[in-house]
C-alpha positions in Angstrom: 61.0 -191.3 169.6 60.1 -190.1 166.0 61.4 -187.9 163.0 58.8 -185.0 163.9 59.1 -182.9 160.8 60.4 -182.7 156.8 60.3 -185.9 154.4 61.4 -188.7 157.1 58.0 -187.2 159.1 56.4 -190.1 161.4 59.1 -192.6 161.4 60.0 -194.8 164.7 63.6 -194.0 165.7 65.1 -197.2 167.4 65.9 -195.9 171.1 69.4 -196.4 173.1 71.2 -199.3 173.2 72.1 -198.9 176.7 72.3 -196.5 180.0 75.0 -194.4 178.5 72.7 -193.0 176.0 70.2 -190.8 176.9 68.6 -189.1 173.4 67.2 -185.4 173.3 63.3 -185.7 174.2 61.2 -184.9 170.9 59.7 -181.8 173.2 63.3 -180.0 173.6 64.2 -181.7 169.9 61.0 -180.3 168.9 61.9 -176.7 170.6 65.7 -176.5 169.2 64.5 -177.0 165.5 61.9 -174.2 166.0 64.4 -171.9 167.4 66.9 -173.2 164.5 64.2 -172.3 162.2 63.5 -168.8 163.6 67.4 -167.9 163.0 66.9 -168.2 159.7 69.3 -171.9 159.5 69.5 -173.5 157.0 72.0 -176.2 156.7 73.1 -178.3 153.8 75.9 -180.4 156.0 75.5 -181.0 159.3 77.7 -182.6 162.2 76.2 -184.9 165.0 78.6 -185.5 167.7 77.4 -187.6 170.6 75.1 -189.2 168.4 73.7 -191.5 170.5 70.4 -192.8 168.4 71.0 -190.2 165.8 68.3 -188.4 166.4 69.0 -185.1 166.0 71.1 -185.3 163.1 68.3 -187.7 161.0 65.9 -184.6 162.1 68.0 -181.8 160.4 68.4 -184.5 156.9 64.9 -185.4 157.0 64.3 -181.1 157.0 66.5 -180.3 153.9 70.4 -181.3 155.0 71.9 -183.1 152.1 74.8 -184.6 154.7 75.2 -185.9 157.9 78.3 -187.0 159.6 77.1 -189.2 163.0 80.0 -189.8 166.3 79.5 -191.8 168.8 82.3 -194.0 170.4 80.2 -196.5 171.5 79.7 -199.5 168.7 76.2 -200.3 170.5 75.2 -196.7 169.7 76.7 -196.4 166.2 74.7 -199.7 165.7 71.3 -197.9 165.9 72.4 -194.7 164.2 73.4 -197.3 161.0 69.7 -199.3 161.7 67.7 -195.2 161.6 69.8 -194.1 159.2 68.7 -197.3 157.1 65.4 -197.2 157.9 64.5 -193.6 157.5 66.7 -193.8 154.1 69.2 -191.4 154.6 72.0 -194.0 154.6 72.9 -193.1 151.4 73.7 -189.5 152.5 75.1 -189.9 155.6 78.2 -191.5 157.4 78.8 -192.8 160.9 82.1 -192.7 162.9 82.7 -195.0 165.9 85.1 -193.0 168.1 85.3 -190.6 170.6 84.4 -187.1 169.6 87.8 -185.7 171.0 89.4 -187.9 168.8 87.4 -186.6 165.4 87.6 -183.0 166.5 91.1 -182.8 166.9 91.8 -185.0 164.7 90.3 -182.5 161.8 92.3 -181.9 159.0 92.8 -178.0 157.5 91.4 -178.9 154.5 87.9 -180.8 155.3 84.3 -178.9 154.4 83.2 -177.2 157.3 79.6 -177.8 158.4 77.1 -175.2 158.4 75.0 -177.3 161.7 77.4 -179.1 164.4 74.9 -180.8 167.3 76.3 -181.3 170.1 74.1 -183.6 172.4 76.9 -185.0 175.1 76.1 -186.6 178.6 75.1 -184.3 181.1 77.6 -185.6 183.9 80.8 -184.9 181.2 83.0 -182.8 182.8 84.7 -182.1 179.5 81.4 -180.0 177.8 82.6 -177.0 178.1 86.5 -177.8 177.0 84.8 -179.7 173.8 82.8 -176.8 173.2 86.0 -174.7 172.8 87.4 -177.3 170.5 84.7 -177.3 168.0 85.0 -173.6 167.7 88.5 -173.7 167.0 89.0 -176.2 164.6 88.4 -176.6 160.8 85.5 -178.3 161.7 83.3 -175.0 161.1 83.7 -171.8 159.4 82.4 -168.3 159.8 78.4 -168.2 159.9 78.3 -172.3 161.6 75.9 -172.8 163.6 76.3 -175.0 167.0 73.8 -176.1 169.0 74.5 -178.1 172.3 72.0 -179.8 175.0 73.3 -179.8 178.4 71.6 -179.6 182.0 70.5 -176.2 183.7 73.1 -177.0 186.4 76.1 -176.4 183.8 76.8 -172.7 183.0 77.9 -172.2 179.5 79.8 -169.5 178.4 78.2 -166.5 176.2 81.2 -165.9 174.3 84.3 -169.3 173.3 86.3 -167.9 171.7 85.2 -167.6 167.5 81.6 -168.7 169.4 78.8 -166.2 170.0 76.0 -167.3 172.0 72.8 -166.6 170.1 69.7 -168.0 172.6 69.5 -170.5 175.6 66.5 -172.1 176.7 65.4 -174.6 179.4 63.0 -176.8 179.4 62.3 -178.5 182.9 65.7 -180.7 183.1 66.8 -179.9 179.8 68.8 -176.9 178.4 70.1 -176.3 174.9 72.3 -173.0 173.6 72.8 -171.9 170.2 76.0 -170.2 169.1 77.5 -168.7 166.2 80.9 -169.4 164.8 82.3 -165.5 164.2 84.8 -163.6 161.7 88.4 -164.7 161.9 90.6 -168.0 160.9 90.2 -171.6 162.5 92.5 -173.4 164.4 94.6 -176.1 163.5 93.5 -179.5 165.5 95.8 -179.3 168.0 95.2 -175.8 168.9 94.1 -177.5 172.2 97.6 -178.2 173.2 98.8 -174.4 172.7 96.0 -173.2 174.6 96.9 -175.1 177.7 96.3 -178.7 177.1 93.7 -180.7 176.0 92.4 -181.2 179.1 93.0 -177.5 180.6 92.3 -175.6 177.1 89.8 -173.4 178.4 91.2 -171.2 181.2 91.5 -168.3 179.2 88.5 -167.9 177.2 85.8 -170.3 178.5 84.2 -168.9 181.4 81.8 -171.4 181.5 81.6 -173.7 184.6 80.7 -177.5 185.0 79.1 -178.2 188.4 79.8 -181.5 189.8 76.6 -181.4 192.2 74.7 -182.6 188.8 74.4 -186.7 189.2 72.0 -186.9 186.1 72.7 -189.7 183.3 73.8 -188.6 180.2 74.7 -163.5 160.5 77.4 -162.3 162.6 77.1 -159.8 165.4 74.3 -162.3 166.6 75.7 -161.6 170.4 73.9 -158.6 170.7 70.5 -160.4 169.4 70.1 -160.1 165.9 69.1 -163.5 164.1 72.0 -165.6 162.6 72.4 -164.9 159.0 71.8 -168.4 157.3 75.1 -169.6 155.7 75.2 -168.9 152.2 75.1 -172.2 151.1 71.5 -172.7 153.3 70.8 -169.2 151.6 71.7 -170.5 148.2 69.6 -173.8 148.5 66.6 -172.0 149.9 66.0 -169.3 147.6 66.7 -171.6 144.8 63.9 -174.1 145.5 62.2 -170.8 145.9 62.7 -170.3 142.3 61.8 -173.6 141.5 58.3 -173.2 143.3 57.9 -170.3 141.1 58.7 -171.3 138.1 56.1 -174.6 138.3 53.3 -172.9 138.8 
């Protein structure tokens, strides 16, 4: 497992720390940042819930993110996010959170900087990925023009449209899936919008038609619905076109 593009290119990423960890293959890792890439995204913070080894997150700040927020409620697996974080050096612009991700998504407050990249990497055999999906969308954690990408297995069915979340592509990869969504126009919900929708553990009746099937044992800009790229959030946009400018200007 390695950093395969950006300034951290080449280094060794420590692997899991135990059997409930089962990190994103550099192929489909490989794959999502391509696809990121073609959507024109751009991030300049970026959330890594499930974090397992970090991976994923350490991928997006060694390509250009100046921030990375790492979950994991494991302390084995926020041990060796802390150990690549340190040696890739992006410790110094990065934090790690040893709790369950439920816990830091609904437990959002109003007034926190929404991320422009939220990865969502969880194990394949959760039978809450498509609640926590719904979560994400709703809260503070992301604003319009967030991006969210999640892995999961081709036996769960994720929905096209959660609520403020557009699906944008899906592809598959042997045993391995990831989707891409949008966040969309209109206001986030508080944290414990959960509770009003039905419960935190029966929030997604209504709106998630997305399905979980239990016959899987395994381990583990806007409008974009119809097709059209993401727009890149305008902070991505910013940063971009100003080290454009920057390029220019030196020669």
């Amino acid at each position: 497992m390695r950093v395969i593009s950006g300034e951290a290119k080449g280094f060794r990423l420590k692997g899991p720390a135990g059997t409930f960890t089962r990190p994103m293959a550099d192929k489909i890792k490989g794959a999502l940042f391509s696809m990121l890439e073609s959507l024109g995204v751009a991030p300049i913070r970026v959330l890594d819930l499930y974090a397992g080894t970090g991976s994923i997150g350490i991928e997006a700040l060694s390509r250009g993110a100046e921030w990375g927020d790492f979950v994991d409620q494991h302390a084995a697996a926020a041990a060796v996010v802390r150990a690549n974080l340190a040696h890739t050096k992006f410790a110094d612009r990065s934090a790690v959170h040893t709790m369950p991700v439920g816990s830091f998504v609904l437990g959002a407050r109003s007034d926190v900087e929404p991320y422009d990249l939220v990865i969502m990497d969880p194990p394949y055999a959760d039978p809450d990925i498509v609640p926590m999906l719904g979560r994400v969308g709703r809260s503070p954690l992301v604003q319009s023009g967030s991006v969210v990408a999640i892995g999961h297995s081709p036996r769960v069915t994720l929905p096209g449209q959660a609520g403020r979340l557009a699906r944008l592509r899906e592809r598959c990869h042997g045993d391995s899936c990831f989707s891409v969504y949008e966040v969309g126009e209109g206001p986030a919900g508080n944290a414990d919008d959960a509770t009003a929708a039905g419960g935190a553990d029966g929030d997604t009746t209504g709106d998630l038609p997305g399905k979980f099937r239990s016959d899987h044992a395994g381990p583990h800009g806007r409008g974009a619905a119809g097709g059209r790229a993401v727009r890149r959030t305008d902070r991505g946009r910013v940063r971009r076109e100003t080290e454009t400018g920057r390029a220019f200007l030196d020669r």
